[in-house]
C-alpha positions in Angstrom: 0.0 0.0 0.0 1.0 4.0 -0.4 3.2 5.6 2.2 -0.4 7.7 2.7 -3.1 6.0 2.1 -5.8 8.5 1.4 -9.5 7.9 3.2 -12.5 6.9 1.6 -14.9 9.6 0.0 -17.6 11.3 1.2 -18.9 10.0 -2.7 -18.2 6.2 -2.2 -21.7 5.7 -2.0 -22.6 7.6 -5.1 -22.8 6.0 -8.7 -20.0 5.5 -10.8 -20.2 8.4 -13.1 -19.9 10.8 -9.8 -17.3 8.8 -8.5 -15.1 9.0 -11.4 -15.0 13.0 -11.4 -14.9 13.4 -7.4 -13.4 10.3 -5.5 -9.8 10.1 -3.9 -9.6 14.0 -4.5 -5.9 15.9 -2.5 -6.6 19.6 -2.5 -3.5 21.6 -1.6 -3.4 24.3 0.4 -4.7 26.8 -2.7 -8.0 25.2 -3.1 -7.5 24.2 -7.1 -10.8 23.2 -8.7 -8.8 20.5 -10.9 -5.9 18.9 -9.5 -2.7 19.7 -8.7 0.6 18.2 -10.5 2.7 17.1 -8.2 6.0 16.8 -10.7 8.5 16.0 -8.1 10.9 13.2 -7.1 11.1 13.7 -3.6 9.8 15.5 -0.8 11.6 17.5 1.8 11.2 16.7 5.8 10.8 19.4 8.9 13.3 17.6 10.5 16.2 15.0 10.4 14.0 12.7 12.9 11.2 13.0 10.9 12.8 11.8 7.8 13.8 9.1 9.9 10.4 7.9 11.2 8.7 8.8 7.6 11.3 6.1 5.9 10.4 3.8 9.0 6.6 4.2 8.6 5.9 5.2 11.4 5.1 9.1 10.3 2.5 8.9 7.0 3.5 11.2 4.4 5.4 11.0 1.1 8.7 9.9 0.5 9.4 9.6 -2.9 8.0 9.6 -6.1 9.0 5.9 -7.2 7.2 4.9 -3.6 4.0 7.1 -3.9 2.7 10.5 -4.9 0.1 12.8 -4.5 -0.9 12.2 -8.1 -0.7 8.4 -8.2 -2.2 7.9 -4.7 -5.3 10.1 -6.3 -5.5 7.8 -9.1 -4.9 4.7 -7.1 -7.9 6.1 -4.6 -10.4 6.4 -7.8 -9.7 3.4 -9.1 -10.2 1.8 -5.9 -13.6 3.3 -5.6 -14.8 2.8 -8.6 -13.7 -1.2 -8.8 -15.0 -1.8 -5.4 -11.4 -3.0 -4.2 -9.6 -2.3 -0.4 -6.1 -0.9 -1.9 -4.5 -0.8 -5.5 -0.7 -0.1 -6.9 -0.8 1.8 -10.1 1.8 1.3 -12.6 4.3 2.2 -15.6 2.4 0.3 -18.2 -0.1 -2.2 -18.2 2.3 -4.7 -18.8 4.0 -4.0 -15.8 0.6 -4.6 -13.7 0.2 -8.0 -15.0 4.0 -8.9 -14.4 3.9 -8.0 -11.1 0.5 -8.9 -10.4 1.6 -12.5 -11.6 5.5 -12.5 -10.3 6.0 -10.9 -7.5 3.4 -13.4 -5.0 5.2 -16.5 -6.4 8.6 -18.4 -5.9 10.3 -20.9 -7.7 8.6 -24.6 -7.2 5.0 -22.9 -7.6 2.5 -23.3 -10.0 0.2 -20.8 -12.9 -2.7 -22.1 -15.0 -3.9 -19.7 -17.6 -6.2 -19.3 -20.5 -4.3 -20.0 -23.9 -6.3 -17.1 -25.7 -4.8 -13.3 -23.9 -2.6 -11.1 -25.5 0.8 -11.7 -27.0 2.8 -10.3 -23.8 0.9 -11.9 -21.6 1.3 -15.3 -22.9 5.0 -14.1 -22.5 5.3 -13.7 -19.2 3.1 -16.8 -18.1 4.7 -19.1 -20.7 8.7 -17.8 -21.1 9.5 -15.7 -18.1 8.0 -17.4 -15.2 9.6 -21.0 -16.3 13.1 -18.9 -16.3 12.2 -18.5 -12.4 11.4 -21.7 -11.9 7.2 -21.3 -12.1 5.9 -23.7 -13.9 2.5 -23.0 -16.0 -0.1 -24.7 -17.9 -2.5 -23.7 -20.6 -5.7 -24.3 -21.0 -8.6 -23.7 -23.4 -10.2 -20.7 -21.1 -13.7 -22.0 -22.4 -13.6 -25.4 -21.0 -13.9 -25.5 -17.2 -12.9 -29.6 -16.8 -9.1 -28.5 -18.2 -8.7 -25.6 -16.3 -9.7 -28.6 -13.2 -7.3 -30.8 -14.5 -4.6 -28.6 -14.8 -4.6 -27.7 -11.1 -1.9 -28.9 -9.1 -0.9 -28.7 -5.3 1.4 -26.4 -6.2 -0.6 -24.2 -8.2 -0.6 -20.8 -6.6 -2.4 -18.6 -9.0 -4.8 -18.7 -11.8 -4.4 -15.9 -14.8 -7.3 -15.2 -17.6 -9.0 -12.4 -19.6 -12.5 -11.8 -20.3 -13.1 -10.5 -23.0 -9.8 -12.1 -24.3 -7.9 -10.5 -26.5 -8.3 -10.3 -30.0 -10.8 -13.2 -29.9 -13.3 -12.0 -27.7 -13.8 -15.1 -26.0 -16.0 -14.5 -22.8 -14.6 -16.8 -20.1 -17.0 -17.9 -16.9 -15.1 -15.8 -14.1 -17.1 -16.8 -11.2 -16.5 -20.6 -12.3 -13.0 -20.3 -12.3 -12.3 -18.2 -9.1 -14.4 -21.1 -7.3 -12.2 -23.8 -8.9 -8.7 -21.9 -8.5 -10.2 -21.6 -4.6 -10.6 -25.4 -4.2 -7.3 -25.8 -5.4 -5.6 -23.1 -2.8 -5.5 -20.6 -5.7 -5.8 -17.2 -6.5 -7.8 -15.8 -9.9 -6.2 -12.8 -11.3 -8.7 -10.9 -14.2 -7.2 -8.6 -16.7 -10.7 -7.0 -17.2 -9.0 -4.2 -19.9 -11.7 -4.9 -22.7 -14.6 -5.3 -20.5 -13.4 -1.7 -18.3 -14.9 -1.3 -15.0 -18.1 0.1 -16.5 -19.6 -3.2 -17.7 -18.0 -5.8 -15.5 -16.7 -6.3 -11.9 -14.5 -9.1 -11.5 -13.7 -9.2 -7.6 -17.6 -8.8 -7.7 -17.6 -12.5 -9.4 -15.4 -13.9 -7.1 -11.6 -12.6 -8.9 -9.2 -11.6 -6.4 -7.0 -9.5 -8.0 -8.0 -7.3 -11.1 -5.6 -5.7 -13.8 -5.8 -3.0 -15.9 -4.2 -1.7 -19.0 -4.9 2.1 -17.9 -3.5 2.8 -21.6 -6.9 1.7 -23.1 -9.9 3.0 -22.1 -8.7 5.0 -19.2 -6.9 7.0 -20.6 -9.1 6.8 -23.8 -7.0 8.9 -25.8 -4.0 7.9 -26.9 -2.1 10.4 -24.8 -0.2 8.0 -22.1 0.4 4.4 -20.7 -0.4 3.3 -16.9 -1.5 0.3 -15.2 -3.0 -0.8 -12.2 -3.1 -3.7 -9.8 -6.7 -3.9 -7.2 -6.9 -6.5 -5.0 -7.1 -6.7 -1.0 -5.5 -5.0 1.8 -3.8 -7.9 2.2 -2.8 -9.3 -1.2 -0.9 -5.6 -1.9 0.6 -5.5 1.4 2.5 -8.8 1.3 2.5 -9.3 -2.2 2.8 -5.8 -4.8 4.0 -3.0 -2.2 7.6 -3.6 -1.4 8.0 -5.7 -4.6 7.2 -2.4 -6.6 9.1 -0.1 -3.9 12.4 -2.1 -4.3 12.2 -3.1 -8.2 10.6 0.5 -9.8 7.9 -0.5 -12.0 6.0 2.9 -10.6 3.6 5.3 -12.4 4.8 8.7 -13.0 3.3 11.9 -11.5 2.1 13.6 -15.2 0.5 10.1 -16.5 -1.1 9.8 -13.0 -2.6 13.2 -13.7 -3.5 12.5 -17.3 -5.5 9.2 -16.4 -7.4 11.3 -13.7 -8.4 13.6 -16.4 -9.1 10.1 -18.4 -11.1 8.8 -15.6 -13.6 11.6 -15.2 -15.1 10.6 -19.2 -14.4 7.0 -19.3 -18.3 6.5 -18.8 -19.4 8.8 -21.2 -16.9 7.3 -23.6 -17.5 3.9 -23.2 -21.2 4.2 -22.9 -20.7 5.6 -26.6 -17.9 3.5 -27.8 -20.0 0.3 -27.2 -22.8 1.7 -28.6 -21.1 2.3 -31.7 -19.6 -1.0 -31.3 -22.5 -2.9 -31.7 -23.9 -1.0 -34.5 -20.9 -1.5 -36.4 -21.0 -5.6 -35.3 -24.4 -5.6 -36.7 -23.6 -3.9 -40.2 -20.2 -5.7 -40.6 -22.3 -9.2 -39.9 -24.6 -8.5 -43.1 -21.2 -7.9 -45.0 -20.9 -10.4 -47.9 -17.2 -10.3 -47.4 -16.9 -11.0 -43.9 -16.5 -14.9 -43.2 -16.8 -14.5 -39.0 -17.9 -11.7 -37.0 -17.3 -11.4 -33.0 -18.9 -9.4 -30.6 -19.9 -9.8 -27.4 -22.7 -8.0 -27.4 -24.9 -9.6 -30.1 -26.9 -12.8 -30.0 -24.8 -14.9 -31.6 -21.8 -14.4 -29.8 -20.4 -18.1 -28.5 -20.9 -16.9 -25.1 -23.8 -14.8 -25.3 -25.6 -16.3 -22.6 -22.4 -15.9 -20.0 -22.5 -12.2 -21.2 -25.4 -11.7 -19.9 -25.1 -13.0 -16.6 -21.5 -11.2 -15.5 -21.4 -7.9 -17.9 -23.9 -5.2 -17.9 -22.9 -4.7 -22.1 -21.2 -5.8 -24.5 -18.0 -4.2 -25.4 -16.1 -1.1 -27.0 -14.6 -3.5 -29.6 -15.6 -5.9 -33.0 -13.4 -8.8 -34.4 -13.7 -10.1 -37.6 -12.7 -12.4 -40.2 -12.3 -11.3 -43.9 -12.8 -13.7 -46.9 -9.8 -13.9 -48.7 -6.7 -14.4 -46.1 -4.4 -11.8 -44.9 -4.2 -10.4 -48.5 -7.9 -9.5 -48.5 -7.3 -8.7 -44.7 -4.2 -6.1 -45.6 -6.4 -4.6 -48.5 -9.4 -4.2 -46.0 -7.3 -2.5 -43.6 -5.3 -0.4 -46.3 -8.8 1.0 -48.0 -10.0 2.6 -44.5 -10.8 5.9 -44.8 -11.9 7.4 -41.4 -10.6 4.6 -38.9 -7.0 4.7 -38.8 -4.5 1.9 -38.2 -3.0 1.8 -34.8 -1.2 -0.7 -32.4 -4.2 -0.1 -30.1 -6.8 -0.8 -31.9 -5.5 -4.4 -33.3 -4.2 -4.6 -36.3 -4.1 -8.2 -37.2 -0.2 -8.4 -36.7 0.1 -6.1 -33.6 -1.4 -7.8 -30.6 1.1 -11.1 -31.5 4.0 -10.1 -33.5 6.5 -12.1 -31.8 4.6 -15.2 -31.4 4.5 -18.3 -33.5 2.1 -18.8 -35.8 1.3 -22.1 -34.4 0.7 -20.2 -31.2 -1.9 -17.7 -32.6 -3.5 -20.3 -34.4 -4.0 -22.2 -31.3 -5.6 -19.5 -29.7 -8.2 -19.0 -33.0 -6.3 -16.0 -34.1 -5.3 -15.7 -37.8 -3.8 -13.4 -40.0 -7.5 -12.7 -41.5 -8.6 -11.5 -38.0 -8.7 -8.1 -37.5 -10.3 -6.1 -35.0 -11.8 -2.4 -34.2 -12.5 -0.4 -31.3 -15.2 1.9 -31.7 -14.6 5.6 -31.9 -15.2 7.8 -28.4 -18.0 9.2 -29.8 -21.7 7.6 -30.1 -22.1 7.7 -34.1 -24.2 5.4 -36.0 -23.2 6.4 -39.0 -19.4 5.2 -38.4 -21.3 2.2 -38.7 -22.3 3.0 -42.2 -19.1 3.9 -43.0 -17.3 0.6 -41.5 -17.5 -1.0 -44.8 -16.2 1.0 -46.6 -12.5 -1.3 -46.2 -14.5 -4.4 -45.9 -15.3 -3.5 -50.0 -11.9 -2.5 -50.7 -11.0 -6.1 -49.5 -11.5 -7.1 -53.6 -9.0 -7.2 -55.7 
């Protein structure tokens, strides 16, 4: 946990919108309407013996910036509220929440199950890194809840998915899995980035930790990266805090600031986003040219019926398959005229460059897959205009 841990609200009990814009809130002393940036490494003492009891923790107060700062203890506050957790840890990158998140409770000799289908650098971490440590890991097809039983051992220690996964869009049963990692002495850890806080609550469903690309949606606007880490009291105090303290993986005071400007939208955006989303699903599944067509918010989504029961909506993003192979795929892409291509918004080679082909293919993902996330605004007529690289898909 932060050197200060800021109290609870006087808007904890309000609905998420309010939270968003008011919660975890640190005036200074000038009374600033939007926050302060706090772009500082340190922080100076009164005395030489309070120094020494702030670094002993037994004086609250900030320290330094790679332990906690006003900014990221704001952010880390908000995000608390809003998920419903007891503490968080923000950090540098998204990437860096699920590493930690995933590394720091474990020790060589222990044991990680995990869904085959999540991104690229994920799959990294779960199936390269942690074997270099001495974690071992299994996969499993996320769908199917008799593997992810078999794969449990008595050493397993935690259990790692995402719902939505990402790019296929695969819902996976959370509350299922958190009661089958519990038999088994586990932990579930949810990277809940394409679902966002707005339409689904893992630690609600029984997850125990939750992880967030704050990148994505947080932030909204291509601007900055973050991440965060919410869990328990208990699972950041022994697990995350002096981990990230000693080893650095820390937000910085400016994208802190930047994802609390994020945060006070991400409703409104994602309320639109998915909107737009599923009207572009809709017009894209009538497309002659389209072979497959994902989204979790539509009928005749795989999982449709689990979608109902542990999201509120569908989602801010579409995957689909294009007749013709990655040639037809490329063309598609290439023939876009108001989307543009970007890293976020997964491009068929992006969210798996570096792995194998028979990796991605394992995990349903092929080169004709591509995928869009909807704009920030609520437009319908993007949806008319969706097509238009789905046509310039022919030779």
């Amino acid at each position: 946990m932060s050197e200060v841990t800021l109290p609870v609200s006087s808007t904890a009990h309000y609905r998420p919108e309010t939270r968003l814009v008011h919660s975890g809130t640190l005036r200074s002393q000038f009374g600033e309407t939007s926050e302060a940036l706090f772009l500082t490494q340190g922080f100076v003492y009164d005395s030489a013996e309070q120094c020494e009891a702030r670094f002993k923790g037994e004086d609250p107060g900030f320290l330094y910036s790679r332990f906690s700062n006003p900014n990221v203890s704001m952010f880390e506050r908000r995000m608390i509220e809003l998920e419903g957790a007891e503490a968080a840890r923000a950090t540098a990158t998204g990437m860096a929440a699920v590493t930690t998140a995933v590394l720091a409770p474990l020790k060589a000799g222990d044991h990680v199950v995990a869904a085959k289908a999540m991104f690229g650098s994920c799959r990294y971490v779960v199936e390269d890194l942690l074997p270099r440590y001495g974690i071992g890991s299994t996969l499993v097809d996320g769908l199917d809840l008799d593997q992810w039983r078999r794969a449990m051992r008595p050493n397993t220690r935690t259990c790692f998915l995402e719902s939505p996964t990402n790019p296929t869009l695969d819902v996976l049963d959370i509350g299922a899995i958190a009661e089958i990692a519990h038999q088994g002495g586990a932990r579930l850890i949810v990277d809940n980035v394409f679902a966002t806080p707005i339409w689904q609550s893992p630690l609600e469903l029984g997850a125990d930790v939750v992880v967030y690309s704050a990148t994505k949606h947080i932030d909204g606007q291509g601007r900055c990266l973050g991440g965060i880490i919410l869990s328990s009291e208990a699972f950041i105090a022994e697990h995350i805090h002096t981990f990230m303290r000693q080893t650095g993986p820390s937000m910085s005071p400016f994208n802190a600031w930047v994802l609390l400007k994020g945060l006070e939208t991400l409703a409104v955006r994602v309320r639109a986003q998915t909107e737009t989303a599923g009207a572009v699903a809709d017009a894209l599944a009538r497309h002659p040219k389209i072979s497959r067509l994902i989204y979790p918010g539509r009928s005749d989504h795989p999982q449709a019926a689990l979608v109902k029961k542990q999201m509120r909506a569908g989602s801010t993003l579409v995957g689909f398959e294009v007749k013709g192979g990655k040639a037809a795929a490329f063309r598609c892409l290439n023939a876009l005229k108001l989307s543009r291509i970007s890293s976020v918004d997964h491009h068929p080679s992006a969210a798996d460059a570096g792995s194998p082909r028979r990796t991605r293919h394992q995990r349903g993902f092929y080169p004709v897959l591509g995928g869009a996330r909807a704009p920030r605004r609520s437009d319908r007529g993007f949806a008319s205009r969706a097509g238009d690289g789905v046509r310039g898909a022919r030779e």
